[in-house]
Backbone bond lengths (Angstrom), bond angles and torsions (degrees), N, CA, C in turn:
res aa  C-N    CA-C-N  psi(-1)  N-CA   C-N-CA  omega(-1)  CA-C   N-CA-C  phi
1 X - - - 1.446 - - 1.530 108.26 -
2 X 1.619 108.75 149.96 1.470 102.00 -160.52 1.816 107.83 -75.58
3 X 1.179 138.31 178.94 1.185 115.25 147.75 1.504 122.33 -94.48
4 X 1.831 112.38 155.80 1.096 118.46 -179.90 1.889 101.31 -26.45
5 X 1.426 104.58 -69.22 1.719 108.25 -152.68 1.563 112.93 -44.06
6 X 1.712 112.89 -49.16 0.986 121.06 -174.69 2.004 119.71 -50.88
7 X 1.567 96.36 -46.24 1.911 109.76 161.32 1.346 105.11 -38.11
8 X 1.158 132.07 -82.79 1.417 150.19 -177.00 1.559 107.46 -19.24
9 X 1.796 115.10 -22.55 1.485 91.71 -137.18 2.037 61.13 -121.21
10 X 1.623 135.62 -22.84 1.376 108.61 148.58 1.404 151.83 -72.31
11 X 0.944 140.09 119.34 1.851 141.60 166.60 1.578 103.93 -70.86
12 X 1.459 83.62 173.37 1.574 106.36 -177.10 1.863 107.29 -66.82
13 X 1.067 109.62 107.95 1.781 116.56 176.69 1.641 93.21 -152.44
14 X 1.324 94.89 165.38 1.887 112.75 173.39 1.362 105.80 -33.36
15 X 1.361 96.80 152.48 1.678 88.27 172.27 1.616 119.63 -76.90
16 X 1.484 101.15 157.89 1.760 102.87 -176.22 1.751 97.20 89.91
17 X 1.386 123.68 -23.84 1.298 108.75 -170.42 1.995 121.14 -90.36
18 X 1.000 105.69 155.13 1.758 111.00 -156.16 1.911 90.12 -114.39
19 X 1.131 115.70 95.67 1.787 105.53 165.30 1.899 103.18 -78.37
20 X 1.450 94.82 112.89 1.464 105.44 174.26 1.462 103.07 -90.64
21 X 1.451 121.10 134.82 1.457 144.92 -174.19 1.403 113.57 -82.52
22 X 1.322 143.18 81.43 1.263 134.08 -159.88 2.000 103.48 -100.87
23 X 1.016 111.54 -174.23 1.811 114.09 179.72 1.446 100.32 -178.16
24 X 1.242 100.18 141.53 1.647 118.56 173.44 1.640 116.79 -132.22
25 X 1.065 142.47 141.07 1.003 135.53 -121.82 2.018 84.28 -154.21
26 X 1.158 141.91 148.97 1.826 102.38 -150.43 1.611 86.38 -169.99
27 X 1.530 108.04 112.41 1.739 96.78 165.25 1.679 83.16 -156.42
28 X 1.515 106.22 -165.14 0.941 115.72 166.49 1.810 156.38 -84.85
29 X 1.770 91.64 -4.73 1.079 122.60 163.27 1.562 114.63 -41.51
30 X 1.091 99.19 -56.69 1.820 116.54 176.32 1.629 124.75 -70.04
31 X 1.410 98.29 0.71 1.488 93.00 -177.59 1.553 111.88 -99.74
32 X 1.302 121.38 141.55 1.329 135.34 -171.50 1.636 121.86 -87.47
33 X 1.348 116.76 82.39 1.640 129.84 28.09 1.702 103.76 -93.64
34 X 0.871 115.45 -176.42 1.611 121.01 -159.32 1.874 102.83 -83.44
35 X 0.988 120.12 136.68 1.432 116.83 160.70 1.505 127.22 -102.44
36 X 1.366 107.56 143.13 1.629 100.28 166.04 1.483 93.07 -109.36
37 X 1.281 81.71 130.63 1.295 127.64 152.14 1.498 137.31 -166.62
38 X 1.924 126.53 161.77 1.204 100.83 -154.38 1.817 112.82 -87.96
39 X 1.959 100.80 14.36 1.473 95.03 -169.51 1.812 123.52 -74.28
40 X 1.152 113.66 151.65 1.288 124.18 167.35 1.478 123.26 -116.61
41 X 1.048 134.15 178.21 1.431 136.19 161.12 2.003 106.79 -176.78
42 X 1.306 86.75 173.83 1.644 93.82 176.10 1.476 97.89 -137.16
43 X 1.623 101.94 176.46 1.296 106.38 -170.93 1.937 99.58 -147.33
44 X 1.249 123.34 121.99 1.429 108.34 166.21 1.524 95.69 -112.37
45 X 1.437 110.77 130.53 2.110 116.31 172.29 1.432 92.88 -116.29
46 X 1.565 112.98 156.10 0.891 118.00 163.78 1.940 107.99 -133.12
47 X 1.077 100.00 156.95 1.866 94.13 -177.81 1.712 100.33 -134.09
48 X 0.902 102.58 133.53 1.759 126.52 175.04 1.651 107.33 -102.30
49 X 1.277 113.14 97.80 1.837 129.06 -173.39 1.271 114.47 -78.58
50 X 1.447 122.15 17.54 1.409 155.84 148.96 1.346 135.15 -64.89
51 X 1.411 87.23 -86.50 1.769 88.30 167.95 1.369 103.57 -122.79
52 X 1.092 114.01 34.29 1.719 119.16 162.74 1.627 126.94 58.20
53 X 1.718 112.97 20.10 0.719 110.43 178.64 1.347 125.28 -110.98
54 X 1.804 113.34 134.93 0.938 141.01 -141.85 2.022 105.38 -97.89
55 X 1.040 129.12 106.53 1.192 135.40 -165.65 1.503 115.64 -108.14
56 X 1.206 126.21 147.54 1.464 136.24 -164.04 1.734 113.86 -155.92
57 X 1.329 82.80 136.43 1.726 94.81 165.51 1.323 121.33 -160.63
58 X 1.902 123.86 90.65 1.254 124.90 -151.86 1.790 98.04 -120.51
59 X 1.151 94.29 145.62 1.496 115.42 -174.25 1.316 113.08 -120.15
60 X 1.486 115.02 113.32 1.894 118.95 -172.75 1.672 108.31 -125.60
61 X 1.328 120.26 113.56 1.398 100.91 141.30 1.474 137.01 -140.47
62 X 1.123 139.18 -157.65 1.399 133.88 -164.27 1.133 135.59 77.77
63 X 1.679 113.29 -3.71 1.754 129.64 -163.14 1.990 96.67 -67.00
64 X 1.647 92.97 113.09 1.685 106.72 148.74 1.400 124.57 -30.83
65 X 1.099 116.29 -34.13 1.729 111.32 171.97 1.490 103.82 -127.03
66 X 1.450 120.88 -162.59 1.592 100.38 177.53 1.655 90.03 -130.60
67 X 1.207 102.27 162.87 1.451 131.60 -164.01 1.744 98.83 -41.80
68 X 1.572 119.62 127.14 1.515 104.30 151.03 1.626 104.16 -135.64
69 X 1.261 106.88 43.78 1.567 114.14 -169.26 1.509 115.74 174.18
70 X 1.609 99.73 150.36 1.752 87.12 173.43 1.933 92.04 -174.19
71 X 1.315 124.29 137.79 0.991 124.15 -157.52 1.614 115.39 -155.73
72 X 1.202 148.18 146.95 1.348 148.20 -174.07 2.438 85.99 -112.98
73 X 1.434 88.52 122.08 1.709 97.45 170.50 1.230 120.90 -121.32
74 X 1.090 108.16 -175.85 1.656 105.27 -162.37 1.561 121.71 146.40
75 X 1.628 120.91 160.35 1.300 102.99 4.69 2.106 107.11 -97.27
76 X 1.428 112.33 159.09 0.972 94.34 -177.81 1.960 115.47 -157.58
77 X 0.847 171.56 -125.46 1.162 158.56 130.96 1.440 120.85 -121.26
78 X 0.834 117.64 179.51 1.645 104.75 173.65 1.409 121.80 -69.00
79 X 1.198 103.38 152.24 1.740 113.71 -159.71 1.797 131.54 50.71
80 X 1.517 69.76 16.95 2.321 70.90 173.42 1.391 96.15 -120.76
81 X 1.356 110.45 149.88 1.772 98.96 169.37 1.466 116.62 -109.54
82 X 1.437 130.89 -177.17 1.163 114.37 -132.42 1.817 97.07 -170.97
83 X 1.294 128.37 135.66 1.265 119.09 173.44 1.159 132.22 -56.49
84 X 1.173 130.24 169.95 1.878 141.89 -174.82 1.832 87.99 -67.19
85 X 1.211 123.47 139.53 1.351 170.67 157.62 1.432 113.18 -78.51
86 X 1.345 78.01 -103.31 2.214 100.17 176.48 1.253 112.29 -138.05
87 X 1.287 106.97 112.64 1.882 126.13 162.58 1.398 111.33 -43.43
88 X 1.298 117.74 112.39 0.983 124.24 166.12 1.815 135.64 -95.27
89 X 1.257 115.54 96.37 1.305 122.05 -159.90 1.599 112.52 -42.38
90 X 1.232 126.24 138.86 1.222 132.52 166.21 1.646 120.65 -148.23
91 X 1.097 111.69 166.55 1.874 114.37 161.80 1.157 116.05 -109.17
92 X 1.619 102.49 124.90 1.673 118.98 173.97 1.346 108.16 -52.12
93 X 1.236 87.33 158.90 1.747 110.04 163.47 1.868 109.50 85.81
94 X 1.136 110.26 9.05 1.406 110.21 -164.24 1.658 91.59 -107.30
95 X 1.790 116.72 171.65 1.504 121.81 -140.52 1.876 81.73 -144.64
96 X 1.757 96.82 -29.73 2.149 96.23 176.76 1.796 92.41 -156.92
97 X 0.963 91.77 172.38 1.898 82.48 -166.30 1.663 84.34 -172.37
98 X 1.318 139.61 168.54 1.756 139.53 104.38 1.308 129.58 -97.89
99 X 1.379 110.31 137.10 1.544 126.57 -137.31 1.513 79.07 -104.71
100 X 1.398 139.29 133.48 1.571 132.70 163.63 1.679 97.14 -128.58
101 X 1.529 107.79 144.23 1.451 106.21 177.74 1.523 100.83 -178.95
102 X 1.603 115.99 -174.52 1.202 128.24 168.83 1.329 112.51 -146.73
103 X 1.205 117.16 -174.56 1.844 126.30 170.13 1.491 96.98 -168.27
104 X 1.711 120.67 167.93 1.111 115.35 162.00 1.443 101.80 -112.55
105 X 1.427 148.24 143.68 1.454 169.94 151.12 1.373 112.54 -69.45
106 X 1.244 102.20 143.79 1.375 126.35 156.75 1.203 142.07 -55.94
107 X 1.505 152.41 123.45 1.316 149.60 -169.85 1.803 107.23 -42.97
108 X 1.336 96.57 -44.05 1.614 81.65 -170.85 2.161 99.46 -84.40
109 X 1.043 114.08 -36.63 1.381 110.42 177.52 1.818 111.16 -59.13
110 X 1.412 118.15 -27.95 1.682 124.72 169.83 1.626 82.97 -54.38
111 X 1.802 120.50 -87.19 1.581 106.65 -161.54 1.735 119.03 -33.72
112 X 1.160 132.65 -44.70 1.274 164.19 -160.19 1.702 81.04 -50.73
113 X 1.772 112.85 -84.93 1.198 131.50 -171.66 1.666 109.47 -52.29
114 X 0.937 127.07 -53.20 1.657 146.51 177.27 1.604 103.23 -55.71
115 X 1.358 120.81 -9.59 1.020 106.93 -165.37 1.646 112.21 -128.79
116 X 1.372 100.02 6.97 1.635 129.96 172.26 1.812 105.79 75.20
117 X 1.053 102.45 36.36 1.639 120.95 -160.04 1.868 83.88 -88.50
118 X 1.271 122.72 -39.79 1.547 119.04 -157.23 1.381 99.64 -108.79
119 X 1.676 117.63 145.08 1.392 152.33 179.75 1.337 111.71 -98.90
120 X 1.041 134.86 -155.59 1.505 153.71 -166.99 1.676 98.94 -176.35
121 X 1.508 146.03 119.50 0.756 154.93 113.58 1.325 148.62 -56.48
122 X 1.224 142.64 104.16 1.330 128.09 -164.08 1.653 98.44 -125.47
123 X 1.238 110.89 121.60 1.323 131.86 174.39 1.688 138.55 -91.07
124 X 1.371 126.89 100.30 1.031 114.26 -160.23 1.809 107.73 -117.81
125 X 1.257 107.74 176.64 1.703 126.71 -158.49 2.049 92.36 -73.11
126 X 2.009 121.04 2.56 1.166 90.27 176.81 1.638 78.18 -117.94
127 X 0.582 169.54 -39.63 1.556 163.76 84.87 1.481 137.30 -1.68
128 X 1.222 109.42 53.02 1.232 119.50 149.50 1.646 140.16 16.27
129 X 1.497 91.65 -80.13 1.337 97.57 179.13 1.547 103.79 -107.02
130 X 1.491 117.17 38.83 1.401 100.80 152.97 1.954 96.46 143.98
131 X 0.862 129.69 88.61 1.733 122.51 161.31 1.284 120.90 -59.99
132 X 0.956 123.72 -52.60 1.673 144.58 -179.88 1.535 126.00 -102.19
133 X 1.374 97.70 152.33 2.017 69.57 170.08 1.889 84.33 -175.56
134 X 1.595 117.82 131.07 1.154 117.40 167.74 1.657 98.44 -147.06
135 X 1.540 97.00 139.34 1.410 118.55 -175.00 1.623 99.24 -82.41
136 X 1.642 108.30 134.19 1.488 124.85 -172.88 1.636 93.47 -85.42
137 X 1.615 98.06 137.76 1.781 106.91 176.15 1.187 98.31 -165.01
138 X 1.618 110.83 155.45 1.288 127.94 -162.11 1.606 109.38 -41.03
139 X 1.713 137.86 177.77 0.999 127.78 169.62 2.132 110.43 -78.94
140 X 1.014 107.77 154.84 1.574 73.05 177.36 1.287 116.64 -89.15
141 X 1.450 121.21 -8.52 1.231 124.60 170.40 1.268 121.27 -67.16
142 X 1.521 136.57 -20.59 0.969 171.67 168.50 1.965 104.94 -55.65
143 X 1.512 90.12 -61.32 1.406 92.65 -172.73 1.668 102.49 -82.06
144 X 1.046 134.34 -29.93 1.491 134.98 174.68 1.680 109.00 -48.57
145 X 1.578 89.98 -54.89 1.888 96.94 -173.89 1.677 99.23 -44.80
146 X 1.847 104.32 -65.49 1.746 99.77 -162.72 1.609 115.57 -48.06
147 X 1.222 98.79 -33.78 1.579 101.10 177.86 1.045 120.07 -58.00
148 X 1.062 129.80 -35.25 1.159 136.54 -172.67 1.408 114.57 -72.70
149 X 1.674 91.54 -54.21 1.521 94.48 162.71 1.748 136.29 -30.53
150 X 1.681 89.72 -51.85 1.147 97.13 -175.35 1.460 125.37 -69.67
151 X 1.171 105.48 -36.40 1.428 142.81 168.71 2.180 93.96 -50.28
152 X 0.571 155.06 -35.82 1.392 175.06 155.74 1.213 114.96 -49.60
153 X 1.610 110.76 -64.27 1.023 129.95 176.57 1.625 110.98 -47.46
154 X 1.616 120.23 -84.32 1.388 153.57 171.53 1.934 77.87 -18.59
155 X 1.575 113.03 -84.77 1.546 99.33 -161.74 1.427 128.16 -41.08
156 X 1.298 107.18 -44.04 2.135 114.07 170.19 1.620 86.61 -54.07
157 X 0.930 144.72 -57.75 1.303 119.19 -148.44 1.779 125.06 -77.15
158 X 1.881 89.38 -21.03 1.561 94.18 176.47 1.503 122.96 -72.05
159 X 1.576 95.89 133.71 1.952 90.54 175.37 1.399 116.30 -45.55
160 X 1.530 105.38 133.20 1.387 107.78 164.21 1.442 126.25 -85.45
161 X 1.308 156.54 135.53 0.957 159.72 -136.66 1.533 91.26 -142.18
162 X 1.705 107.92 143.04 1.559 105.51 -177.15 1.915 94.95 -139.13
């Protein structure tokens, strides 16, 4: 039987399918080389290990120039940069916006993402090659639940001794 934590961490998708909870967390600190500036944003993704589709909903504002780009890269780790992934649709000319969308990915680009290999970039008209930049990783609430799970798990399984 599954444990509670592990349930928690599926939604409603096909059966057999796992929606993994991802978050990016997004300024300019992280961008390679680092920018100041005063923008921020967040990011919640979610991925369905089913039909591979990759879900987004990122929130930016404060950008020094205004948006003429925005992109998920990879694969790459923090502080290296890394090619376009998935285009992420947006409208120019904006300074804070939320970007909502999807795509479906590839088996080897799923490991890529799963493996905290991919960022979120958002690119604007005073920064070019990048204003912002936060690396996508599990939710941490996400990772607490499985643990726990597992952590759960491991005890049912140890002999009990009386």
């Amino acid at each position: 039987m599954p444990s509670a934590s592990l349930a928690l961490t599926v939604s409603a998708a096909p059966a057999g399918a796992t929606i993994i909870n991802l978050v990016a967390n997004i300024d300019g600190a992280q961008e390679t080389p680092p920018i100041a500036t005063p923008a921020t944003g967040s990011a919640t993704v979610t991925y369905d290990d089913v039909l591979n589709l990759l879900s987004w909903t990122i929130t930016y504002s404060g950008l020094l120039g205004t948006i003429n780009n925005a992109h998920f890269h990879g694969p790459a780790p923090v502080g290296v940069p890394a090619g376009v992934r998935v285009s992420i649709p947006f409208t120019a000319g904006l300074t804070a916006d939320t970007l909502i969308g999807s795509a479906t990915i590839t088996e080897p680009f799923e490991a890529e993402l799963l493996g905290q290999l991919w960022y979120i970039n958002i690119h604007s008209t005073a920064h070019g090659t990048g204003e912002i930049r936060g690396q996508v990783i599990p939710e941490p609430g996400t990772l607490l639940l499985a643990g726990l799970g597992l952590i759960a798990l491991a005890a049912r399984r140890r002999p009990r001794h009386s």
